[in-house]
N, C-alpha and C positions, 0 to 999 in steps of 0.2 A: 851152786856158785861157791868159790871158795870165798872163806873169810878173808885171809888175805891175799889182797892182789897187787902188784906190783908191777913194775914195766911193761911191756909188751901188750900184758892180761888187761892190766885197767886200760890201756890204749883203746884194746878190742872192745871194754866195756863200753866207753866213751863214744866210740864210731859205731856201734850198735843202738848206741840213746840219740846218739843224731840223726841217724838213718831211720828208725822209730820218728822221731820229731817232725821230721821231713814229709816223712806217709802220713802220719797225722794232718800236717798242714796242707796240703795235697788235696786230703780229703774234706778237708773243710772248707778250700777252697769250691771245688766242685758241688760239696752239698750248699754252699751258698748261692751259686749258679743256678739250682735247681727254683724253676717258677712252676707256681701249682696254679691251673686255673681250673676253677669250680665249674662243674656243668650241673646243670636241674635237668635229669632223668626225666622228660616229658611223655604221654604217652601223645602222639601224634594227631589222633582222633580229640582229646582235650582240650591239646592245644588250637587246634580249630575250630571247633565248640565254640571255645572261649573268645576267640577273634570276630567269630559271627556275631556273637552276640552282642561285644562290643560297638561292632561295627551299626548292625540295628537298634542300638541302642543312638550313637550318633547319628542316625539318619531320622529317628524319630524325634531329637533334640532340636535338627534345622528343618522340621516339618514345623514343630513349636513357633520357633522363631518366624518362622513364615506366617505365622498364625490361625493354622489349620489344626481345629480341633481333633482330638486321638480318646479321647474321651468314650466312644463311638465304636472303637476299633478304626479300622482303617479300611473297609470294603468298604463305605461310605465313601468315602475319596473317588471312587471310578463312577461314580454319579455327579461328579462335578460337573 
């Protein structure tokens, strides 16, 4: 770049920093637009594990509530 610049040259400087300015804001627009949403890597077989157990775990809660003892296990129950 020269040192000095004058007419026509600083023009081009000028329309060159605003065209820069432009793509800058351009792009800052767009990475703002950008939504990141998180996923949890599950493996499949875990995740159902996990749901079973759950799940028996609430059925033996409203066995409780019913007031049938689990204390026992629960093959005692088909003797009812």
């Amino acid at each position: 770049m020269p040192y000095c610049i004058s007419g026509s040259g600083y023009s081009e400087v000028i329309g060159q920093w605003v065209v820069e300015r432009v793509n800058v804001c351009r792009y800052a627009d767009r990475a703002k637009q950008i939504v990141c949403k998180a996923v949890v890597n599950e493996d499949p077989n875990a995740r159902l594990i996990h749901d079973l157990k759950a799940e028996v775990e609430r059925l033996r809660e409203l066995l409780r509530l019913e007031g049938f003892d689990l204390s026992q296990g629960i093959y005692h129950l088909y003797h009812l």
